[in-house]
N, C-alpha and C positions, 0 to 999 in steps of 0.2 A: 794290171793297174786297176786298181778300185776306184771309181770313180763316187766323186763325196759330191753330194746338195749340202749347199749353205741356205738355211733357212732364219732370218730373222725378222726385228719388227717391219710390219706394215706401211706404206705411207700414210700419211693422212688421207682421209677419202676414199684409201683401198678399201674392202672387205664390204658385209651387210650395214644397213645403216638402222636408228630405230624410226618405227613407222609413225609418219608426222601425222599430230592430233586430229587433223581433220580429215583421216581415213580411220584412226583408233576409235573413234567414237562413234561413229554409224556403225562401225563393227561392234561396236558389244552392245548397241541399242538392240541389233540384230540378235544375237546374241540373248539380249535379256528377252525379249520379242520371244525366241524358241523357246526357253523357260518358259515362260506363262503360258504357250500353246499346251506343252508339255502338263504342265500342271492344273490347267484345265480341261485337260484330256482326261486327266485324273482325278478330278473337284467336280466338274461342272454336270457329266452323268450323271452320279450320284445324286448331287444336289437336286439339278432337275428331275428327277426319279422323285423324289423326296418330297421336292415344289407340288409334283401334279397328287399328292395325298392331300383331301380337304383337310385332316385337322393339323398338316404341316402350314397351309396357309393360315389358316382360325388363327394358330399359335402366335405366327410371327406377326401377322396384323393387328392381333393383342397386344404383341409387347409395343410396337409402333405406334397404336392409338395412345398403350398409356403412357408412354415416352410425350407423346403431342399433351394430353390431355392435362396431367396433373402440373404443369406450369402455366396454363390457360387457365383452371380451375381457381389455382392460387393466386392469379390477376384477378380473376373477375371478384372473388371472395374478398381481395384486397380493394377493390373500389366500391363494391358492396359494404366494406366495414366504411371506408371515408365517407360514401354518399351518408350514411348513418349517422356519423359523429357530427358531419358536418349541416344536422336536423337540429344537436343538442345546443342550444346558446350558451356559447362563453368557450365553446370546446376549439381551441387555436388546429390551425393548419398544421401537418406535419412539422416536428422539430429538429434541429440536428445539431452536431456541433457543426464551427465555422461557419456562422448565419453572418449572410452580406445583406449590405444595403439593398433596398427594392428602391424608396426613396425619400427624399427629404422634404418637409415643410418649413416654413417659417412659422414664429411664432403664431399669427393669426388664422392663418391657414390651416395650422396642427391643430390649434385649440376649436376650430369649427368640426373638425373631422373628428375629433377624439367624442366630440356632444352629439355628435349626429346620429341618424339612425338608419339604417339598411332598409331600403322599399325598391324592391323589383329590380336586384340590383347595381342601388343609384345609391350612397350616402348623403340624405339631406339633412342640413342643418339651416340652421339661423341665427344660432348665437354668433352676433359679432360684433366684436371687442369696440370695434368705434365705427360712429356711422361720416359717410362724407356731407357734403353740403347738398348735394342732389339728394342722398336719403333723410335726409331730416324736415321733409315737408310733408307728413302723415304719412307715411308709405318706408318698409322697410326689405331688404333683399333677406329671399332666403338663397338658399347653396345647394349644387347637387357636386357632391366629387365622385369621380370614379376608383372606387377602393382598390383596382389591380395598377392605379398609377401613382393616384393622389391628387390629378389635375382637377380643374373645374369641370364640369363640361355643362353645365348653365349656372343663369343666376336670374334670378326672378325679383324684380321691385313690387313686394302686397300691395297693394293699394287700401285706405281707407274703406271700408263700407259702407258706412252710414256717412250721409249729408254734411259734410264740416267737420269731419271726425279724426282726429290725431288717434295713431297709435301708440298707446302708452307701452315702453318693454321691449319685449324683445317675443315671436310667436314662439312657439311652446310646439313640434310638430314631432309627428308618431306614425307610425305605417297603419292601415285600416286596409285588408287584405292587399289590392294591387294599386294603390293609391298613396299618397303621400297627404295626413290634415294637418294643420297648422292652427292654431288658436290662440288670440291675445284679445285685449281690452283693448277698446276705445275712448277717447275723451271727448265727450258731447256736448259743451255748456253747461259743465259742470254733472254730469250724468257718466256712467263707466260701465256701459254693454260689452258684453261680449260678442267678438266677431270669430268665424273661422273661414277657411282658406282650404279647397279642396286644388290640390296640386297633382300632373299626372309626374311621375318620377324618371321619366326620360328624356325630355324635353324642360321642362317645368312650368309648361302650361297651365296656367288656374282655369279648371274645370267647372268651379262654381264655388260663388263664395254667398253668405249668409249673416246675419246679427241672432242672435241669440235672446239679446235682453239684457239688463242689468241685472234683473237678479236669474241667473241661469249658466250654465255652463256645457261644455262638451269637451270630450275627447275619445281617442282611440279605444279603442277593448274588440278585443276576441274576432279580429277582421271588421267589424263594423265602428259607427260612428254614436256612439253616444249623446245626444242634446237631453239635457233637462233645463226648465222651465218652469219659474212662477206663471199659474194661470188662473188664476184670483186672490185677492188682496191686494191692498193697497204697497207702493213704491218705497213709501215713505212713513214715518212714525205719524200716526194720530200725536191728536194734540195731549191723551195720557191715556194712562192704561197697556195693558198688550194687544196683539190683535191677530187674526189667525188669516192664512196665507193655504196656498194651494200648489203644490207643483206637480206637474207631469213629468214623468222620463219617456224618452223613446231612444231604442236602438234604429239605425237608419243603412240605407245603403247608402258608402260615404259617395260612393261616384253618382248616383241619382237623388239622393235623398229619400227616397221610396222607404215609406212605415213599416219595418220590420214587426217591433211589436211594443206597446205603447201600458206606463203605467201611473198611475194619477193614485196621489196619495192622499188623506187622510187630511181635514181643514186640519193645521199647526199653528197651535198658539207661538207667537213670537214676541220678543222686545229689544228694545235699541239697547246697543252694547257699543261701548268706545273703543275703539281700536285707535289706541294714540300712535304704533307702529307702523300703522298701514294711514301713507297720504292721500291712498285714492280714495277712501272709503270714506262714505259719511257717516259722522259718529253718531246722526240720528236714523240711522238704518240697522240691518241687522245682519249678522252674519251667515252667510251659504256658498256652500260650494260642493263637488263633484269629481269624485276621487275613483279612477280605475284601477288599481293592483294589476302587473302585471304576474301572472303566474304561468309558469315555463318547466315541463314542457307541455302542460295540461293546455288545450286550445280551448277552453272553455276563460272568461274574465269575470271575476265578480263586479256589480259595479257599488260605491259606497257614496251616498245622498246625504249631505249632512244640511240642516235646516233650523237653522236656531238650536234649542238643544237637542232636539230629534235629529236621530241618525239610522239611515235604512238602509239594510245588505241586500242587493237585487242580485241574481243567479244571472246568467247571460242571455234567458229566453223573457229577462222581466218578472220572474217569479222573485216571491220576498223571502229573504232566508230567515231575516230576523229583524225586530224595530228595536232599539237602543234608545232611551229616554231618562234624563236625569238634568237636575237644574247646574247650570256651568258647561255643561255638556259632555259629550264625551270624544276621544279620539279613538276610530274606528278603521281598524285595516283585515287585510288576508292575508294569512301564512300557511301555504302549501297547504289548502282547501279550509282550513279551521278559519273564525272568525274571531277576531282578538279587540279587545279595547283598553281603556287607560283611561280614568279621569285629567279631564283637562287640565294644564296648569292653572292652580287659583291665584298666579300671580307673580307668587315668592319663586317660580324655579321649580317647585316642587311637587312631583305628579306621585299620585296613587300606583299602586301594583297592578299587572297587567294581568287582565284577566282572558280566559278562552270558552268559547261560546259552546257546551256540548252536547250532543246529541239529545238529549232531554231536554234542552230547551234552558237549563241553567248555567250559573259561570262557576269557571272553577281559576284561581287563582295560581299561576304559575309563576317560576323562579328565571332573573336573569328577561333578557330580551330576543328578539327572532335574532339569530346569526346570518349575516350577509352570507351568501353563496356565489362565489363567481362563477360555479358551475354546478346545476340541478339535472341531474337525466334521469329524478324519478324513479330511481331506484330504491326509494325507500318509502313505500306511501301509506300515508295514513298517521304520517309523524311528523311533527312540528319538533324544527331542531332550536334551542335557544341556548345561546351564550353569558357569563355573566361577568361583567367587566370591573375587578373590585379595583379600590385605589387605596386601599387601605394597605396595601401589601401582601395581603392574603391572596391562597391560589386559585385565579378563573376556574370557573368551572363550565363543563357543557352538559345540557340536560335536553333527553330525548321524551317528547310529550304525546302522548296518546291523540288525536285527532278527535274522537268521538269522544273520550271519557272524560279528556285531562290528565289521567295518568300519569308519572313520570316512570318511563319505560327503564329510563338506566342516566343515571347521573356519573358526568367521573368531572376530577380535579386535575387540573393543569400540574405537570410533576414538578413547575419552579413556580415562583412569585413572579405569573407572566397575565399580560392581559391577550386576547385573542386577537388575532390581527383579520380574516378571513378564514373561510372553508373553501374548499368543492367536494360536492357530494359526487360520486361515480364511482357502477361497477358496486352497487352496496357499502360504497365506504366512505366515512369520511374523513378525510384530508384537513388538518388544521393549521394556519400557521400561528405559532406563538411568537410573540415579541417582547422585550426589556428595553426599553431605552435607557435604562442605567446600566447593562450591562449586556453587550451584544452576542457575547457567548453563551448566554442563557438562552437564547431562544432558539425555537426546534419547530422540526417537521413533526407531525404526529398523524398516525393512519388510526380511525376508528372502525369495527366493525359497526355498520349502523344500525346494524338488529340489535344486536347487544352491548355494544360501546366497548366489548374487549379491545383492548390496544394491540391494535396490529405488529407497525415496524415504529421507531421514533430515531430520529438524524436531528443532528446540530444543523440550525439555518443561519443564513447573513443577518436576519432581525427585521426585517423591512416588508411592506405587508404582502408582497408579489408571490401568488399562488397559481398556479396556470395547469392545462396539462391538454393533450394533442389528444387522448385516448390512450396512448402509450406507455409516456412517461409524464413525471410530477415535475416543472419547473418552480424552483426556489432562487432565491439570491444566497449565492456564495456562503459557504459555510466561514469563511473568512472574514466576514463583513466587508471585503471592496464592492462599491456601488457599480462597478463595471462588469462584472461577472456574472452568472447563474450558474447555479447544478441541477442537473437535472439526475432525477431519482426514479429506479423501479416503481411500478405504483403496487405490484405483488409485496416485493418483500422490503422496498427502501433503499436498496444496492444501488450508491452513488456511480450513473453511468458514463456521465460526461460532463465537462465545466467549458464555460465559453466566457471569455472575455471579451466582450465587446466595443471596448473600444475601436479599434481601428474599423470594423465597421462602421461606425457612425460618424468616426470622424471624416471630413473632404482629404482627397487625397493632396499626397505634400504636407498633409499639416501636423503634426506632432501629437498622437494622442493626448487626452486629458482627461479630466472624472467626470464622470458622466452625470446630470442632476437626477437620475433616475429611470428602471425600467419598468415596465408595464406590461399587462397585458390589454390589448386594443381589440374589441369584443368584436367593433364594428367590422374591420377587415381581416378578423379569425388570425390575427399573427401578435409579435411582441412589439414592443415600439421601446427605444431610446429617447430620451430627452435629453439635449444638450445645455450646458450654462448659459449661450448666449438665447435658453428658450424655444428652438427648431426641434421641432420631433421626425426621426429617425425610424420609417417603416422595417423589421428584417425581413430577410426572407431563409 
């Protein structure tokens, strides 16, 4: 008899089980553990063999250094370029698309920061829009705001200077190196001296304040304080005839007042002239005043003395560049170091061609007038750029003018029936915008070579005079004409890189976008500003 095994299935739980996770895992940690022994049994001699050769270290510590080095390099280079830009005036802070709110003002508040000026800084101003009943007893507040908020952060009430002395205006104030000056007329009994107001710009403490004189003037230029002054001849008209008058200038140190360096001009025949526009003036007096050009980036100011019809160009050390003299007189300014004049209006509206001061000591007669720059970084020197604004329909033209000679370096015409809206000059070029208000699709970007006026790139723009740029790029208004937009353009070749619609930044949140009354560029805190219809300007960032 054969004896037979019957063999079938298992019970459940009979047999090997599999091995639970929490003993499979320390096992192949193990596991991996002897690999890497393993394999740096077989790497790590070698390598080490390899490590102890000096030019195996040289090597790898080179490639390591410049692994660290050339993205530290490209930082520092990159704040090296900003600290730079942000030397050039008018040159905005980095731009981007998607610019949000930083913050908002109300109308009075915007309108003081948009006028105000940058001192150590501190935005001060003084334009303001209405006075209350506490400022209207001789004495008027200026303003400092802080441009990374927009808040106040003081407010200073002038006080009259002279003895019974109302403040006629509104003060007039300008940065004079680490200093904030301020300067308006008084009303004396019928007399109208000039006062200023030395303010420190972080606190707004008045450092010291001064009169002038009636007939005398001052202001900022070149870090210093400017005062000139009649200092002989009579206040007032003899009973006929003309009569000849004396004035001094002096440059000053605005925080001491200490004589920098001091110049006395020439006795000047004067005569009484009626100024039936001007209330404060008396019509048996004569006309004077005190004109500083600012010129940027050059730290040097010219100052310009006007004196009946004598007008005199002072260098910034007090030297004389040039005396100007003609009956009527004349109007005398600076453009980008040239000295330029203009016969006065004789009345009708209608003034004489603008002439330029040259090297030789003669005038040469140029086309069109100085073109506004929102941005000068001096890359083009020795050239006076002027625009010519026809209304006849014909096409603007821009014309590049030799400094010394008169010259005209290179003329070009506007490529539609467009008048000029603004420039910026940068980087050797300049940037123009044109405008049509009868037709918004006519106007354009246009890049000029400024040596030679070759035209660079030229793009369709929104029409509107808004010309800006970070150093990077060109910001425009919308090639579309909506007032809510910008494009911003390559400034090499013009390649439209990015459009931003700003609405919704500007607007409060919850509230429904709408159209914007307009964008800007806001020179004072280096960024764009918004203005809405109910009046509130809109900082981006």
């Amino acid at each position: 008899m054969v004896e037979v095994e019957l063999v079938g299935d298992e019970p459940p739980g009979a047999g090997p089980q599999p091995e639970p996770v929490a003993e499979r895992v320390p096992r192949a940690l193990a596991a991996v553990v002897r690999s890497g022994r393993r394999a740096a049994a077989v790497v790590v001699p070698p390598a080490a063999r390899a490590w102890r050769r000096p030019a195996t270290r040289w090597v790898a510590l080179g490639v390591v250094a410049a692994l660290v080095a050339v993205p530290v390099a490209d930082a520092s280079r990159e704040r090296t370029r900003l600290a730079a830009l942000a030397q050039i005036p008018g040159v905005l802070r980095p731009l981007h698309p998607g610019m949000t709110r930083l913050y908002t003002l109300d109308n009075d508040d915007g309108v003081q920061l948009t006028s105000g000026t940058l001192v150590g800084g501190t935005v001060v101003s003084s334009l303001v829009p209405q006075r209350t009943s506490t400022e209207s007893d001789g004495a008027t507040p200026v303003v400092g705001f802080d441009p990374a908020t927009g808040k106040r952060r003081w407010s200073t009430v002038v006080p009259a200077v002279n003895l019974g002395g109302t403040i006629t205006g509104t003060p007039l104030c300008a940065a004079a190196a680490a200093v904030a000056v301020c300067v308006a007329q008084e009303e004396v009994a019928g007399a109208y001296p000039t006062s200023l107001w030395v303010l420190d710009p972080t606190d707004g403490r008045v450092l010291r304040s001064a009169t002038v004189g009636e007939h005398g003037g001052a202001a900022a230029a070149g870090g210093e304080l400017v005062v000139a002054q009649q200092v002989d001849g009579p206040d007032r008209a003899p009973a006929s005839g003309p009569w000849a008058v004396t004035w001094r200038v002096s440059g000053e140190d605005a925080a001491t007042g200490a004589v920098r360096w001091s110049w006395t001009s020439p006795p000047v025949d004067v005569a009484a002239v009626a100024e039936d526009q001007n209330l404060t003036h008396d019509p048996a007096d004569y006309a004077s005043s005190i004109y500083t050009p600012q010129i940027s980036p050059a730290p040097g100011h010219d100052v310009v003395l006007n004196v009946g019809d004598d007008s005199w160009v002072l260098s910034p050390d007090g030297a004389v560049r040039t005396h100007v003299a003609r009956p009527g007189g004349w109007t005398v300014w600076e453009a980008r170091g040239a000295v330029m004049r203009q016969p006065a209006s004789a009345g009708d509206g209608a003034a004489g061609p603008i002439e330029l001061l040259r090297a030789d000591g003669t005038w040469q007669a140029v086309k069109g007038e100085e073109m506004w720059l929102a941005v000068d970084d001096g890359s083009a020197p020795g050239v006076v750029l002027l625009a010519s604004q026809n209304d006849d329909g014909s096409a603007a033209t821009v014309d590049a003018v030799d400094v010394r000679t008169g010259a005209t370096l290179w003329s070009v015409a506007s490529p539609t029936t467009l008048y000029i809206a603004n420039g910026v000059l940068f980087g050797g070029r300049l940037y123009i915008a044109t405008q049509n208000p009868d037709a918004t699709d006519d106007s354009r970007v246009i890049a000029y070579d400024a040596t030679t006026g070759t035209t660079v790139w030229s793009r369709p723009s929104g029409g509107s005079g808004l010309l800006a740029t970070d150093g990077t790029v060109l910001v425009a208004p919308a090639p579309d004409g909506s007032p809510n937009a910008v494009q911003a353009y390559a400034l090499d070749d013009g390649r439209p890189l990015w459009q931003d619609d700003l609405r919704d930044a500007v607007s409060p949140q919850g509230v429904t976008s709408g159209t914007l009354a307009g964008v800007a560029a806001l020179d004072v805190v280096r960024r764009l500003s918004a203005e809405r219809p109910d009046g509130s300007i809109t900082v981006l960032q």
